[in-house]
N, C-alpha and C positions, 0 to 999 in steps of 0.2 A: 713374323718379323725375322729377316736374316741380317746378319756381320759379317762384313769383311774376315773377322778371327775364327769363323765358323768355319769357313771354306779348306775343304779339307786338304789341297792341296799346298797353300799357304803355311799349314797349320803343320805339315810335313818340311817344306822347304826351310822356315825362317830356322826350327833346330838344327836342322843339317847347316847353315850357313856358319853355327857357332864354332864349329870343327876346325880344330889347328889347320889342317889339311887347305879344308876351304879359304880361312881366316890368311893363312898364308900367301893366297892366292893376290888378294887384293883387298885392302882394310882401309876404309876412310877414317877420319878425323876430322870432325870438324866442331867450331866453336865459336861462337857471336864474336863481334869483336865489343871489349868491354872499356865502359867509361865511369870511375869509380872513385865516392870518396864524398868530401863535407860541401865539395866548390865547385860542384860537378854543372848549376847552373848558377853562374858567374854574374854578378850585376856590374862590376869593373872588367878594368882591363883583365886580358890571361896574358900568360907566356906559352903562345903558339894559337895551332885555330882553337877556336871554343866549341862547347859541345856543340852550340845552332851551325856554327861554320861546316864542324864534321857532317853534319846530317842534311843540312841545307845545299851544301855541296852535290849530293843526290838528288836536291827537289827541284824539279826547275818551275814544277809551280808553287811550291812552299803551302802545300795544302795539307794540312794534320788531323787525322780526325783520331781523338782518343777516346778511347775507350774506359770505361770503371764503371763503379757499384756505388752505391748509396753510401759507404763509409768512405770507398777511395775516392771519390768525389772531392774533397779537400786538396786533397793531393793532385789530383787530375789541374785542379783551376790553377792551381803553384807551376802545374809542367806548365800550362798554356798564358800563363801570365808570361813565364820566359821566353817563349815560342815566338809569343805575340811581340815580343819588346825588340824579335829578331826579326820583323818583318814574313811571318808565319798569318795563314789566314788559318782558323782553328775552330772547327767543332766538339764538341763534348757528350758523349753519349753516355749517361752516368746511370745504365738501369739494368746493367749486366747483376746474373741473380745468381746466389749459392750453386756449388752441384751444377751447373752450367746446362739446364734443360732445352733440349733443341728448336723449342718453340721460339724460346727467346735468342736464340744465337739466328736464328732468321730476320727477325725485329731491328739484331741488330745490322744485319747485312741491306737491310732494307735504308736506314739510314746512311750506312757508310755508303753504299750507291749511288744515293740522292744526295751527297755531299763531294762524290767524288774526289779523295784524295790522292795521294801521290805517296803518303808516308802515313800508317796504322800505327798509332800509338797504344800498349795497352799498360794502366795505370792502376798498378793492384796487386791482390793476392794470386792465388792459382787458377781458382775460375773465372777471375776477369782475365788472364793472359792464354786460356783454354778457348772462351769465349770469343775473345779477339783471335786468337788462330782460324777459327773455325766460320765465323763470319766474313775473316777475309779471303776464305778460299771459297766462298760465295761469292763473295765481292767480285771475285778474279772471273769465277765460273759459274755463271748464273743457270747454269745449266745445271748442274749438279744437283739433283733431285734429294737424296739418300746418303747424307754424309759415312754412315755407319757402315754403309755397304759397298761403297762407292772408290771411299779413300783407303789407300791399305800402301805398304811399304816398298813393296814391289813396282809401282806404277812413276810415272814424271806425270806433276798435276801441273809442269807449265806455270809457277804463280812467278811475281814482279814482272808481269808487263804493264800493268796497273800502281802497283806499292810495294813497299818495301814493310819489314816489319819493324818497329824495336821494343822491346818491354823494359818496365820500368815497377821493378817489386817491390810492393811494399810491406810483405811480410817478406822472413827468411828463412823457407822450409822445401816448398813446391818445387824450388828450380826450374819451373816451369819457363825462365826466359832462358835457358841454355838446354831445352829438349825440343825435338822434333814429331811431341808427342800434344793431344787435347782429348782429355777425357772428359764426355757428353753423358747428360741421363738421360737417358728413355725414359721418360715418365709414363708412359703406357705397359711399358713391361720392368720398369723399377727395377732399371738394374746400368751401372755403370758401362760407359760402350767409349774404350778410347780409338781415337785417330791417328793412325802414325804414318809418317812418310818425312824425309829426310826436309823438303822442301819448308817445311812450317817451324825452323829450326827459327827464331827471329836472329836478322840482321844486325843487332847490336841491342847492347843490356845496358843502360845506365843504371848502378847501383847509388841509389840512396840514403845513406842509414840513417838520417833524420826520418825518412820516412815510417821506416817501422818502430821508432822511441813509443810510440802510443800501441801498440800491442800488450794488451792485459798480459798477465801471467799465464793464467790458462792458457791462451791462444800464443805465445811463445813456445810453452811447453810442448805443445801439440804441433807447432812447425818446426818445432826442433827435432822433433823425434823422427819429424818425415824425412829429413836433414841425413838421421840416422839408419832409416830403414832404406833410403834411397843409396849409400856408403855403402851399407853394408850388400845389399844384391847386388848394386854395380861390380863388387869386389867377389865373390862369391860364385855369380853367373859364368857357364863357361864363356861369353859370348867377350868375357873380360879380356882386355888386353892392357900391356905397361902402361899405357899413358893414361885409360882409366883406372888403374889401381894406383897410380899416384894421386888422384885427384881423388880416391874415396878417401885413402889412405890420411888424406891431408884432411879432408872434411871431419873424418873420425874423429881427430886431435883435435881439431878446433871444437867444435862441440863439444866433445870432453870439458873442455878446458871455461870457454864460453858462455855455455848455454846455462849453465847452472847463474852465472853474474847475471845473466840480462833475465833470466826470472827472477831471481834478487830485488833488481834494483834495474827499472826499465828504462830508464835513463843516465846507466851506464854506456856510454856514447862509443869508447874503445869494443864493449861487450857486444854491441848491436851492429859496429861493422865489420869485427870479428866473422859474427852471427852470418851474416850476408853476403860476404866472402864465400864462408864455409858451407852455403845454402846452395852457391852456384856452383862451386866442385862439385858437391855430390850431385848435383844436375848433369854436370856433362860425364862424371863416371855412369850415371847409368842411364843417361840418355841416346850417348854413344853405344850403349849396348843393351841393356834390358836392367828391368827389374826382376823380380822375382817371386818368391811365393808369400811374402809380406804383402807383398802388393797385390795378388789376385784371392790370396784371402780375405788383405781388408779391404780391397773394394767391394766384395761380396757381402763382410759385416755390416760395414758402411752407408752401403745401400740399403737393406731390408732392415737393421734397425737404429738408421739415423745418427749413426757414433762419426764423431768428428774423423775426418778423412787419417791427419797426424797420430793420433790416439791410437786409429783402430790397426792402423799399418806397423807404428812404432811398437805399443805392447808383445804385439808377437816377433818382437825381436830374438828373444832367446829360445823359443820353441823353435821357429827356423834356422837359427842356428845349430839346436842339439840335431834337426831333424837332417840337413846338411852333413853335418859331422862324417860321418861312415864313407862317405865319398870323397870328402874335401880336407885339405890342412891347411887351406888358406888363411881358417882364423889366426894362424901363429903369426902370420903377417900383421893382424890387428894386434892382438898380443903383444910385438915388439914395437909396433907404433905408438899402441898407449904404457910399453914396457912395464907390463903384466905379469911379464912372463913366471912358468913356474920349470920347478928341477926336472918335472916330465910333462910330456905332451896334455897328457892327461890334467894336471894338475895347472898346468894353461890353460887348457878349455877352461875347468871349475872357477876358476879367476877371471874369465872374459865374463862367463854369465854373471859372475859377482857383480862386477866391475858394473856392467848394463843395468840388473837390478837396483843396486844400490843408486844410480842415479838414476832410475825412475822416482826411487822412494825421494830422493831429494826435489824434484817436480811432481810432489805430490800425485804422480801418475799410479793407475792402478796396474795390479801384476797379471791378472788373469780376464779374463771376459768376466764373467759374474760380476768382476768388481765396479766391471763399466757400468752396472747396471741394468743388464738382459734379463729380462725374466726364464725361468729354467720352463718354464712351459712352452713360453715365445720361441726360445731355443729350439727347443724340440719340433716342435711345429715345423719349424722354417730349415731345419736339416738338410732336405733334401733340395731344396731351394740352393742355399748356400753350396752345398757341394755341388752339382750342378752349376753354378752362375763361378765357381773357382775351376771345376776343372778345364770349362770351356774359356775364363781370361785367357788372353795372351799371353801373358806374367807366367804362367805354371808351364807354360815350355819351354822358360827359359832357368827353368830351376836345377841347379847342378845335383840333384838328387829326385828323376824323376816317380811322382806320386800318382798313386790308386784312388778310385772314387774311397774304400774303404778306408785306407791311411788319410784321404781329408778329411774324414770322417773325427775318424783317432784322432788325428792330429788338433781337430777344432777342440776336440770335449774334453782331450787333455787341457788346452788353454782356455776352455771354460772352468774347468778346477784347478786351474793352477799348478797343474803336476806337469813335474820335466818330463820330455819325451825320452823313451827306452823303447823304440822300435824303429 
């Protein structure tokens, strides 16, 4: 089984793109356009068009087919009840599954075809809006055998001659409706395999924050940290530029500030559209550019031993950090945002990792691997596994302090005991 991130010429080019040099050359920006707030699907009158006017205006057949999962499914029937009161004809495909495995993202391409819409709705967390990416570039191109290997960054997949996209999140972590990215599992080879290409950026994001009131704690916790792990690589990555380091920068602070009230107290209603705001910045900071070695670590954890996507990414926050450190001073940037800061440099880092720990310990989140609950045998075992399935993510070249199969090595088994990194 081969990847599009395998290919070694890709895998050469996409770091060289992050180069001031090149960067300087020609840098896109782009970003959904966003509809946001309590009233966002209106039963009365608005002042101006409404959201069906805005999106309707696009359909000229007013065909919707949404997408969700067995939870978003509620939510899903609330969009298409609006839809429908708009003169929308609407289908509902409510069987999009965790971890987004490619069998079912055919399933669902298979319906959206036989339903032929004009406008892809998807109604959910991250694998319903992965899922719906990914189905609809099936949709578009039925030809496309091999999504894994097929779709890669570099190429024009040609999608909206068929649909358009828009996501509608109902958690506040993924950002997955302000990225151009959908990360699929190979269940044959149990291992995370994302899709990137500019074109699968969706068209426009209604944010919700009714929607996500009903998120346990745990599951707050865990899409907040992705919130944070996605902030902080965006910000970090050279591939960063000003207008995504504002938007981490912002995301950081909200979360901060935020995410600790809406696992409090989940129906804290300011706390959850805080939460959703600050879900979507961190989206387009490192959507527009990369994530990093949070990300191709924990999708590595993630996969082989089943830790929640949030968790596994978020916890190694501060080992990516210290492991960063020796190349990068960007942290003082976070430092003055969450004004941190200490009398020296030095004594800002020790403050940033405080600052991260201590609000994990206030979300009950664990500090090290072990505490996730790995078995130190399992660990071991699957070593080579993980390092392997991290070096070759896409994420790890876009790490502003490039790593050795050895250093992932170090780097994991320090964050399976908890100890700071000093290498």
């Amino acid at each position: 089984m081969s990847y599009w991130f395998q290919d070694p010429g890709i895998k050469a080019l996409l770091p060289l793109a992050t180069a001031n040099s090149i960067k300087g050359l020609s840098t896109s920006f782009n970003t959904p356009a966003f509809i946001m707030g309590f009233n966002v699907f209106p039963e009365g009158m608005t002042i101006g068009p409404s959201t069906a006017d805005i999106i309707g205006a696009r359909c000229p057949r007013k065909r919707a087919f949404i997408v969700a999962d067995e939870f978003s499914n509620q939510f899903a029937k609330k969009t298409a009840e609006y839809f429908s009161a708009n003169g929308f004809s609407i289908e509902i495909w409510p069987q999009a599954l965790p971890e987004v495995p490619v069998d079912n993202v055919k399933e669902c391409a298979v319906a959206m075809t036989a339903f032929e819409p004009d406008v892809v709705m998807a109604v959910g967390g991250g694998s319903v809006m992965d899922s719906a990416k990914a189905a609809w570039i099936l949709y578009e191109h039925p030809e496309f055998d091999d999504l894994g290997a097929l779709v890669n960054p570099l190429i024009l997949l040609g999608l909206r001659k068929k649909a358009f996209l828009v996501a509608v999140p109902t958690t506040s972590g993924t950002g997955s409706e302000c990225t151009p990215v959908s990360v699929l599992h190979d269940t044959s080879t149990h291992r995370k395999v994302p899709i990137a290409n500019g074109e699968l950026l969706p068209d426009m994001a209604i944010l919700v924050p009714e929607f996500t009131i009903s998120m346990p704690p745990k599951l707050t916790a865990g899409t907040g940290l992705d919130v944070l792990a996605h902030a902080l690589d965006g910000i970090m990555t050279p591939a960063a530029n000003e207008f995504t380091d504002a938007m981490g920068l912002t995301a950081i602070k909200m979360t901060f500030k935020y995410l600790p009230r809406a696992y409090k107290n989940g129906k804290d209603r300011e706390a959850r559209y805080r939460m959703i705001i600050a879900a979507s910045a961190a989206g387009i900071s490192f959507g527009q550019n990369a994530a990093a070695l949070t990300h191709s670590l924990g999708h590595s954890i993630g996969s082989l031993f089943n830790i929640h996507h949030g968790l596994s990414v978020g916890m190694l926050i501060p080992y990516c950090l210290q492991y960063y450190r020796p190349v990068s001073d960007k942290y003082l940037d976070i430092c003055h945002a969450l004004r941190i800061e200490g009398s020296t440099p030095d004594e800002s880092f020790d403050n940033l990792i405080k600052a991260f720990r201590d609000l994990f310990k206030t979300l009950d989140v664990p500090l090290s691997l072990e505490e996730l609950g790995i078995k130190t045998d399992e660990f071991d075992s699957k070593m080579e596994t993980l390092v392997l399935y991290t070096m070759e993510d896409i994420d790890t070249f876009f790490s502003p302090r490039p790593i050795t199969a050895d250093q992932c090595e170090q780097l994991l088994r320090y964050a399976y005991d908890g100890r700071d990194i000093d290498f």
